[in-house]
VOLO-159905 format. One record per residue (C-alpha): x, y, z; residue number from 1; residue in one letter. Coordinates in nm, 3 decimals, decimal comma, padded with zeros to 5 digits. Example, Ala and Ser with C-alpha at 12.3 -4.5 7.8 and 13.67 -1.06 7.14 Angstrom:
<atoms>
{{01,230 -00,450 00,780} 1 "a"}
{{01,367 -00,106 00,714} 2 "s"}
</atoms>
This chain:
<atoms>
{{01,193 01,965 -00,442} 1 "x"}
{{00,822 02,025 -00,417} 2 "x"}
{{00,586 01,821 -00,175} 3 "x"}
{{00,389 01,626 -00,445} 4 "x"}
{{00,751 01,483 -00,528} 5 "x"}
{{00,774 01,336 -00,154} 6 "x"}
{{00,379 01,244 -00,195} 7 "x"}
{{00,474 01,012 -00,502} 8 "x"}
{{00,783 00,846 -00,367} 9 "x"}
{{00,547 00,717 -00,050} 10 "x"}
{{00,259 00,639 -00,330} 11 "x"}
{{00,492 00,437 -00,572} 12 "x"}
{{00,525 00,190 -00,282} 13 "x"}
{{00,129 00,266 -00,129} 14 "x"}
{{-00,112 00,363 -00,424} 15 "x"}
{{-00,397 00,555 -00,270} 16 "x"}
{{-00,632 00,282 -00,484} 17 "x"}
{{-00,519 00,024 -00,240} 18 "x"}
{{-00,661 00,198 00,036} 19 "x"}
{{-00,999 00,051 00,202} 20 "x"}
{{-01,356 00,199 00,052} 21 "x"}
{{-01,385 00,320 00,442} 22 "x"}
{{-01,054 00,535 00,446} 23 "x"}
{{-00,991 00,853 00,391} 24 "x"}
{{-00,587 00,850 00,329} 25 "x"}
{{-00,404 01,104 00,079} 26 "x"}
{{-00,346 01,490 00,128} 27 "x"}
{{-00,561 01,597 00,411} 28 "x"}
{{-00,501 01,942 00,319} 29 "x"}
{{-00,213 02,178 00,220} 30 "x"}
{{-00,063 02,288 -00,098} 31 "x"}
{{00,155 01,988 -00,252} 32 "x"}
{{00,337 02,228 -00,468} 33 "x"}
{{00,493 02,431 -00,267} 34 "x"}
{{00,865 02,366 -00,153} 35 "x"}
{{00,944 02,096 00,093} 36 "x"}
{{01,153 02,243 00,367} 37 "x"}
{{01,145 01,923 00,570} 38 "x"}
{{00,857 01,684 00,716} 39 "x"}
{{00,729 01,592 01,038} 40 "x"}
{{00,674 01,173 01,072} 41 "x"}
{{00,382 01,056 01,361} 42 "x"}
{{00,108 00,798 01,352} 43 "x"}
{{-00,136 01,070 01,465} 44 "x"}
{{-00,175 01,435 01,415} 45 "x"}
{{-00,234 01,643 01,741} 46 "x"}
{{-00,198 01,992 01,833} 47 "x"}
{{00,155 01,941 01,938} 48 "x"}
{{00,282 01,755 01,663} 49 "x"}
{{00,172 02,072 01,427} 50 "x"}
{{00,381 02,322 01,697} 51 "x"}
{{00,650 02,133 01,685} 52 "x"}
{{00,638 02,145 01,250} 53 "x"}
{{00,655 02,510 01,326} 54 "x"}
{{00,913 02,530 01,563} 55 "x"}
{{01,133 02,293 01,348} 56 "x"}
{{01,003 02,531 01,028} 57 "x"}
{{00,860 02,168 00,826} 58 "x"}
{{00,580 02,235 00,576} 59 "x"}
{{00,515 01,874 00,536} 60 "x"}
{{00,315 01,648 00,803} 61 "x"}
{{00,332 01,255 00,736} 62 "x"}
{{00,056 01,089 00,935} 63 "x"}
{{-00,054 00,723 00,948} 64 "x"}
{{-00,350 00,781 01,085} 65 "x"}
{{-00,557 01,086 00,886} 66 "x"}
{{-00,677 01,355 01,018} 67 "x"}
{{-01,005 01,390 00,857} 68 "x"}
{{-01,170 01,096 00,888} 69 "x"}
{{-01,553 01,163 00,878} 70 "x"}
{{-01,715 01,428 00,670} 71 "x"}
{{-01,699 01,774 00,838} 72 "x"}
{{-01,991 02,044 00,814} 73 "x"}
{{-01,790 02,314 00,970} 74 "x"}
{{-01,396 02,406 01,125} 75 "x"}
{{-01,497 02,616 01,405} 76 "x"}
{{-01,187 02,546 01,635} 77 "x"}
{{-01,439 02,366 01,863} 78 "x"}
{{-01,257 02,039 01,841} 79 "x"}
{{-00,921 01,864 01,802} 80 "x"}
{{-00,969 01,783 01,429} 81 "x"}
{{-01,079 02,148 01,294} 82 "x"}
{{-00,809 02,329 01,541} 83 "x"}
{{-00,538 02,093 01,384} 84 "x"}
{{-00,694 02,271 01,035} 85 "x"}
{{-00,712 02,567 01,124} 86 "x"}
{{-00,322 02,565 01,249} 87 "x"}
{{-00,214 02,386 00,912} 88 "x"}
{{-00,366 02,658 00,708} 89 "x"}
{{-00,235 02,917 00,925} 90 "x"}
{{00,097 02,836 00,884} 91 "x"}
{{00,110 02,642 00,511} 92 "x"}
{{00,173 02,305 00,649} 93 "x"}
{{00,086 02,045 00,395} 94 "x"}
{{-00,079 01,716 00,580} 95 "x"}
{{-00,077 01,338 00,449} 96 "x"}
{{-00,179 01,051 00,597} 97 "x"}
{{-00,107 00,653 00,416} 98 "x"}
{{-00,333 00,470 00,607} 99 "x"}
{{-00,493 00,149 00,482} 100 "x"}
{{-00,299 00,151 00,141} 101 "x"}
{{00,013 00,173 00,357} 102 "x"}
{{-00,087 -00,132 00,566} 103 "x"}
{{-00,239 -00,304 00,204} 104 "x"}
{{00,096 -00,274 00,014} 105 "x"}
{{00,379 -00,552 -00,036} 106 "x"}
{{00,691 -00,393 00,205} 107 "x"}
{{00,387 -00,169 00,392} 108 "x"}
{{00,334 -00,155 00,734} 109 "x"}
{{00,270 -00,552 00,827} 110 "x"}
{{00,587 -00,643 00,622} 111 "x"}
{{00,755 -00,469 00,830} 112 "x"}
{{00,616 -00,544 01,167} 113 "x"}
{{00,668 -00,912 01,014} 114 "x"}
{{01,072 -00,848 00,941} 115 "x"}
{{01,112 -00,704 01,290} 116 "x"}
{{00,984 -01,040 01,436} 117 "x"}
{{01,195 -01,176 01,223} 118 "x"}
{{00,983 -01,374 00,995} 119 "x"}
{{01,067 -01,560 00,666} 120 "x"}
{{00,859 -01,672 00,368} 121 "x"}
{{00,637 -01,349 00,458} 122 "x"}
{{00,299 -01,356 00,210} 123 "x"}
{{-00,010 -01,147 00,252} 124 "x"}
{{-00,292 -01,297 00,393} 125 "x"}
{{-00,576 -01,181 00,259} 126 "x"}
{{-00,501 -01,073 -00,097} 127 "x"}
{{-00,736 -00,817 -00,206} 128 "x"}
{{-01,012 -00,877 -00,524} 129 "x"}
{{-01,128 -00,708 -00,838} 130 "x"}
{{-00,809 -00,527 -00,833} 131 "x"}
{{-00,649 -00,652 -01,150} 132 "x"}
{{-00,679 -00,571 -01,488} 133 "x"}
{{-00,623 -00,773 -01,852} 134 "x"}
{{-00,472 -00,570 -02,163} 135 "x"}
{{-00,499 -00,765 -02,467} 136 "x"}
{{-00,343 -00,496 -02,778} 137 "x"}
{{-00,277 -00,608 -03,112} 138 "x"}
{{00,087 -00,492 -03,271} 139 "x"}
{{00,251 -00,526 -03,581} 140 "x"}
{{00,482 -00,826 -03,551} 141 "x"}
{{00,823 -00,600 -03,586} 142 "x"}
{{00,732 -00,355 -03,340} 143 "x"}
{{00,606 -00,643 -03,086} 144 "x"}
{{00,910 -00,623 -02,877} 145 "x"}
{{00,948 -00,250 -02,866} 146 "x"}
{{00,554 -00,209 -02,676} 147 "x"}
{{00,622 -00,520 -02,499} 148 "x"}
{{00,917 -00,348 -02,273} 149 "x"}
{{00,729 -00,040 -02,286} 150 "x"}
{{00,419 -00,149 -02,107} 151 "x"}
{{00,627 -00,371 -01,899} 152 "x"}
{{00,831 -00,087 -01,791} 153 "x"}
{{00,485 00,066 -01,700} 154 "x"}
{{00,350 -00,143 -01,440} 155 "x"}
{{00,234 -00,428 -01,604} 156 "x"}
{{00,346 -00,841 -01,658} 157 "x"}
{{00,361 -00,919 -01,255} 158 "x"}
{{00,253 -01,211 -01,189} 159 "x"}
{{00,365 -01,322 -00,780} 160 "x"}
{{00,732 -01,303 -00,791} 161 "x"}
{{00,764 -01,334 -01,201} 162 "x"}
{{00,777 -00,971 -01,391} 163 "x"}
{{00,775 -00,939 -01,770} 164 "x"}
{{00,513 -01,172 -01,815} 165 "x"}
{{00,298 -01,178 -02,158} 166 "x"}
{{00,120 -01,466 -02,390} 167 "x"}
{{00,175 -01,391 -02,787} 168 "x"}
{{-00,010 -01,507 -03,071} 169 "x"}
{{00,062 -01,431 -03,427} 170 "x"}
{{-00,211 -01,342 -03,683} 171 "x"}
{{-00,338 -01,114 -03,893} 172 "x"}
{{-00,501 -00,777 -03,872} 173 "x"}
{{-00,721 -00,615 -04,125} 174 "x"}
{{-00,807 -00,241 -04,180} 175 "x"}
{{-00,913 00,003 -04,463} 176 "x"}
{{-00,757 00,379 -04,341} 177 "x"}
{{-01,008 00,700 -04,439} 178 "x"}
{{-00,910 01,006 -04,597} 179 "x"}
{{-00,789 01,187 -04,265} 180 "x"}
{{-00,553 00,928 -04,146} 181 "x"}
{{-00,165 00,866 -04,163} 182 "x"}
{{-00,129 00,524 -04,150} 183 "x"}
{{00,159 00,338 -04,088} 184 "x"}
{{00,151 00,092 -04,327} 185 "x"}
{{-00,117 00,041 -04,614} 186 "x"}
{{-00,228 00,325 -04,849} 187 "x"}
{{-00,560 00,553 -04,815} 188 "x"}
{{-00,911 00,357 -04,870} 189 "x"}
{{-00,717 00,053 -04,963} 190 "x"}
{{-00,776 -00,250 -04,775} 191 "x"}
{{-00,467 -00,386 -04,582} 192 "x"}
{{-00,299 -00,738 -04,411} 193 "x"}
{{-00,095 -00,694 -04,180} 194 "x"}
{{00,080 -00,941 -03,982} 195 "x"}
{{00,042 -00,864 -03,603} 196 "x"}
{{00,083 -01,021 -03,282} 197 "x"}
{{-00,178 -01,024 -03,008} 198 "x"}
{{-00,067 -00,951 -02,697} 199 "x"}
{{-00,193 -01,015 -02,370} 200 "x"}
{{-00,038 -00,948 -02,006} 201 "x"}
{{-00,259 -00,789 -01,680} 202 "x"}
{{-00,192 -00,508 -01,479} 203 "x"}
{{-00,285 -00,368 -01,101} 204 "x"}
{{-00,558 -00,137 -01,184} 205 "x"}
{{-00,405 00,179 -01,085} 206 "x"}
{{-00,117 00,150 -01,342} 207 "x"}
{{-00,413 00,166 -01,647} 208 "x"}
{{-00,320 00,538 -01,712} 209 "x"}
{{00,059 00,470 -01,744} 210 "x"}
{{00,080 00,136 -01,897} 211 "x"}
{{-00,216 00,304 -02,148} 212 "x"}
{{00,076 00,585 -02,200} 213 "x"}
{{00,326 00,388 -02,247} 214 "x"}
{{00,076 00,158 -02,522} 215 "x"}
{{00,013 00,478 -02,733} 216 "x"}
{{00,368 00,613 -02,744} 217 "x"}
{{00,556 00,304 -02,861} 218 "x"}
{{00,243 00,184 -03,063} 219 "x"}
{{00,331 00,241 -03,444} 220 "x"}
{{-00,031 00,268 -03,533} 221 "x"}
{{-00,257 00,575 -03,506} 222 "x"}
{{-00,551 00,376 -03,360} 223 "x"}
{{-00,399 00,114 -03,153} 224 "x"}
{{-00,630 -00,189 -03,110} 225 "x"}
{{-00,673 -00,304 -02,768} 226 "x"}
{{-00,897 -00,414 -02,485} 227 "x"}
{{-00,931 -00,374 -02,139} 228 "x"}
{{-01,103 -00,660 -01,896} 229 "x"}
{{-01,156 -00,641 -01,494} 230 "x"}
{{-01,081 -00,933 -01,370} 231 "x"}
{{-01,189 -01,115 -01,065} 232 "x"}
{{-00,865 -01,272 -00,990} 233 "x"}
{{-00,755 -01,217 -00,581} 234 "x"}
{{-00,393 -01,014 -00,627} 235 "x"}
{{-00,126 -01,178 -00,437} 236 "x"}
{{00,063 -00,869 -00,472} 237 "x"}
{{-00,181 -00,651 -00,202} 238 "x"}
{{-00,399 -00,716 00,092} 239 "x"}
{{-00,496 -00,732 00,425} 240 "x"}
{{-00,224 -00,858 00,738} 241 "x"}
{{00,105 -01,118 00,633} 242 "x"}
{{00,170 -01,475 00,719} 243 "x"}
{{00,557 -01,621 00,763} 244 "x"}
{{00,797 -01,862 00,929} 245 "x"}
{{01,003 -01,825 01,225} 246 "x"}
{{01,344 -01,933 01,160} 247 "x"}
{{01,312 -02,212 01,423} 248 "x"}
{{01,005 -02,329 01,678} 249 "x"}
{{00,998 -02,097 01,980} 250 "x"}
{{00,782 -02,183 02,291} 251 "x"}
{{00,469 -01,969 02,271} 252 "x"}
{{00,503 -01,821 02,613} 253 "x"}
{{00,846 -01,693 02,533} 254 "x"}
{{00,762 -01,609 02,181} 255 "x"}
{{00,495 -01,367 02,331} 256 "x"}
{{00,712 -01,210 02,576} 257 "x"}
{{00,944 -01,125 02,302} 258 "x"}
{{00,648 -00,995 02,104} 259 "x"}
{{00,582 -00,769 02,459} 260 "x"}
{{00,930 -00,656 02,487} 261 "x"}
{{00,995 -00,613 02,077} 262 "x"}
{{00,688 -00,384 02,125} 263 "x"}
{{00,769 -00,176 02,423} 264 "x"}
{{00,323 -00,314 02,549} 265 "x"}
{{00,289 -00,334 02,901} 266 "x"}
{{00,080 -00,602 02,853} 267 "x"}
{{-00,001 -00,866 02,587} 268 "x"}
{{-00,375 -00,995 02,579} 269 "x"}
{{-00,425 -01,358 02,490} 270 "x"}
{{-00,639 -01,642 02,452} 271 "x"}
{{-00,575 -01,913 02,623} 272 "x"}
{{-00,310 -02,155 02,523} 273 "x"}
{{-00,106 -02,467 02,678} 274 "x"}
{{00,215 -02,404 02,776} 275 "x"}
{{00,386 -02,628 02,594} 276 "x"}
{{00,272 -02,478 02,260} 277 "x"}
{{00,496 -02,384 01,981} 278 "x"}
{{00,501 -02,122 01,761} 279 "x"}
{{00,612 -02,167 01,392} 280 "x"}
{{00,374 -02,029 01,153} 281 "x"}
{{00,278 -01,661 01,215} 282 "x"}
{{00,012 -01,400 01,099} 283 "x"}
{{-00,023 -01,047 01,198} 284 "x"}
{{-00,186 -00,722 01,136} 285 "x"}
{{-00,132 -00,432 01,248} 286 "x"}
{{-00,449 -00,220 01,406} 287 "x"}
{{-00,727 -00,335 01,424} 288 "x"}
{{-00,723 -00,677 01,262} 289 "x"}
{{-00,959 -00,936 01,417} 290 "x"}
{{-01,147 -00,989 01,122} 291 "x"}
{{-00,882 -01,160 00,994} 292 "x"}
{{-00,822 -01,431 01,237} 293 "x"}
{{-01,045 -01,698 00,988} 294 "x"}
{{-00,767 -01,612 00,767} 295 "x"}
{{-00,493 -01,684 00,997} 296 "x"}
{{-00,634 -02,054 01,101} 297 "x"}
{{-00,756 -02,165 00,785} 298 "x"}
{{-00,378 -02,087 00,688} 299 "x"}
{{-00,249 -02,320 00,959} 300 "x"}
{{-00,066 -02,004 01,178} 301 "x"}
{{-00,005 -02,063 01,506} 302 "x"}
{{-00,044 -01,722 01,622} 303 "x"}
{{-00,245 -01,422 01,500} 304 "x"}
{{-00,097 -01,101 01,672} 305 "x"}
{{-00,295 -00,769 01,561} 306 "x"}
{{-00,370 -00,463 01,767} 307 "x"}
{{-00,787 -00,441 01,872} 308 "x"}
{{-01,036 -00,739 01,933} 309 "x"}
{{-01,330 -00,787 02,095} 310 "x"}
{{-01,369 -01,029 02,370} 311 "x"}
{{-01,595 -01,292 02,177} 312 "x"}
{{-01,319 -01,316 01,939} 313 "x"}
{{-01,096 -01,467 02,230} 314 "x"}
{{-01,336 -01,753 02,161} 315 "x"}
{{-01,035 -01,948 01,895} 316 "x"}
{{-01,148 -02,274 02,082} 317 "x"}
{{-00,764 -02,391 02,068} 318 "x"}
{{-00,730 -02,349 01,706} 319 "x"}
{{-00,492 -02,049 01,718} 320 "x"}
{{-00,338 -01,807 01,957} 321 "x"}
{{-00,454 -01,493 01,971} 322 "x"}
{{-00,212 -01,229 02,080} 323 "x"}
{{-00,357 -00,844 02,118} 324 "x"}
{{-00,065 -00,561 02,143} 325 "x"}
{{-00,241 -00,232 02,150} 326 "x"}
{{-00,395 -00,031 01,833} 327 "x"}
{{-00,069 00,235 01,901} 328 "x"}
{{00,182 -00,003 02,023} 329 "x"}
{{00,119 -00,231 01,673} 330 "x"}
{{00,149 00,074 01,429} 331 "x"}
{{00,388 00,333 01,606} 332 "x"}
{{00,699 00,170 01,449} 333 "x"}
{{00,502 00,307 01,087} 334 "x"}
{{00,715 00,645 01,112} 335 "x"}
{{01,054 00,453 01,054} 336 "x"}
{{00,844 00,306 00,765} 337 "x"}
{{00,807 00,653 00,601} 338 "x"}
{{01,211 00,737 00,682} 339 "x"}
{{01,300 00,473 00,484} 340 "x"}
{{01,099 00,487 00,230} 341 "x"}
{{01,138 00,876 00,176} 342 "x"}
{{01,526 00,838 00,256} 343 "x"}
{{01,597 00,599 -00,036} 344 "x"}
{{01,503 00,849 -00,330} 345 "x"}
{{01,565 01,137 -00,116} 346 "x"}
{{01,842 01,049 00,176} 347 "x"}
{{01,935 01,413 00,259} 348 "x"}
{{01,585 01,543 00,259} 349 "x"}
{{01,531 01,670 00,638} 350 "x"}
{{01,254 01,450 00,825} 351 "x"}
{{01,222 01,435 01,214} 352 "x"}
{{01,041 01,171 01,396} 353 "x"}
{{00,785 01,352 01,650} 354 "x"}
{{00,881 01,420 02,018} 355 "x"}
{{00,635 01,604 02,086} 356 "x"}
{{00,377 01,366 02,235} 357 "x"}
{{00,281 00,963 02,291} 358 "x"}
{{-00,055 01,025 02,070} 359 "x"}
{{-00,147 00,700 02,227} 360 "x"}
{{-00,544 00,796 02,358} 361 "x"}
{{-00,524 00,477 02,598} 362 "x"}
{{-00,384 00,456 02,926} 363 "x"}
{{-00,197 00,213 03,155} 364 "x"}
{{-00,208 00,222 03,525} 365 "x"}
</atoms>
């Protein structure tokens, strides 16, 4: 098995085009087709965590965080970042980091910070924009069926929690074919009717190329007839943090220890709250989410729990508890993320969870 094929399993659940205009995720650098001989998991590359892919003789290092981050105008060795390059190269280790597409994907990284706390009903929060796409395709009426599943198959008709979704209308398509054309039915400079149906259905917009494939291979027609509209729509399906249900009220104080033990913090930061609050309704994000907490009240949570904010944004003024974990301590659980997504197309593929060092740049005394 080659690295790219490890690359796409993680992608088919984390698209790179979900991934903030900011980031920088994808391969950081490396040759993806050369042989996977096993991967190292860690939310951030370091000097170590590159040793120990040598001493453990992995060509494959899966980051959350990436590596290269901001532009670089030279790789001298002089810091962190370039010595980390220079080492991969050195030694033909292949880095990748799913960063923000990870965290924007249905079952990404707040899903599964979510199922941990043991939420229900779990939803994104802020679905993401512009990200969809209408195909509207014209077919005759006997093949309809046949480029239906096809495109289906593809990526498109998901609507929420409803797949296979399409509107049909039957009509009739006219065409005349020229002298260098095979067509399918009709003769040669004649004028034809045919009886088609339009079909229409939308699409996430990094699934054009396949469900486009999948359009001209099953289409019957040499020129297929079809459009292709952006839509404005928000996509439920993608987005920033989640929002659930606890199975049953839990008093906020002991909610939030169990948030501080669940997450191994030393210390949870709050706003303040009365003690005889109860927790329900919860929204997360993992990192740095403060921008989201509009999103969480205007959603009725009780609780926003992310990983950075900045004192003003203690300022809820009742309306919500704020709960701050740590940047690390809210994204380190990402690596069992990667096992399981890489183990169920691939369960005997060797990864190893890094040892080597807590990456975690802050400090508790």
């Amino acid at each position: 098995m080659k690295i790219r094929d490890i690359i796409k399993v993680i992608e088919d659940v984390a698209p790179l085009s979900l991934q903030e205009d900011f980031d920088n995720a994808g391969v950081q650098i490396g040759n993806v087709e050369a042989e996977a001989t096993g991967a190292i998991l860690c939310l951030d590359i370091t000097e170590a965590v590159l040793d120990e892919a040598i001493e453990r003789k992995c060509n494959l290092v899966i980051s959350h965080h990436p590596l290269i981050f901001k532009p670089l105008k030279s790789i001298t060795g002089a810091t962190y970042i370039e010595r980390c390059l220079i080492k991969a190269c050195k030694h033909d280790i292949v880095i990748y980091s799913a960063h923000t597409n990870l965290d924007n994907a249905v079952g990404g990284v707040n899903f599964h910070l979510a199922r941990l706390l043991g939420l229900d009903d779990i939803r994104i929060l802020s679905p993401q924009k512009n990200r969809l796409l209408k195909l509207v395709v014209y077919v005759p009426q006997n093949h309809a069926e046949k480029v239906r599943e096809a495109i289906f198959s593809a990526g498109a008709g998901h609507i929420g929690n409803y797949d296979l979704c399409s509107f049909n209308i039957d009509g009739s398509g006219s065409f005349r074919a020229g002298e260098n054309t095979h067509p399918y039915c009709g003769r040669k400079g004649e004028i034809h009717i045919e009886k088609e149906t339009r079909i229409e259905t939308i699409l996430p917009a990094h699934c054009k190329n396949s469900v486009l494939q999948a359009l001209f291979k099953n289409h019957p027609y040499e020129e297929p007839a079809y459009d292709l509209y952006a839509l404005s729509n928000t996509w439920n399906s993608a987005g920033s943090g989640v929002v659930g249900c606890l199975p049953e009220e839990e008093n906020a104080r002991q909610f939030l220890l169990r948030v501080k033990a669940l997450f191994n913090v030393p210390s949870v930061k709050t706003s303040v709250f009365s003690e005889e609050k109860n927790i329900r309704k919860v929204a997360l994000c993992g990192g740095s989410g403060a921008f989201l907490i509009p999103d969480a009240i205007s959603v009725g949570a009780d609780v926003f729990i992310t990983g950075e904010a900045r004192y003003n944004d203690y300022y809820v003024e009742g309306k919500i508890i704020l709960a701050v974990i740590g940047h690390y301590e809210s994204e380190v659980v990402t690596t069992d993320l990667f096992k399981a997504i890489i183990s169920e197309k691939f369960p005997t593929f060797a990864q190893h969870f890094s040892n080597a060092i807590n990456s975690n740049p802050i400090n508790y005394i």
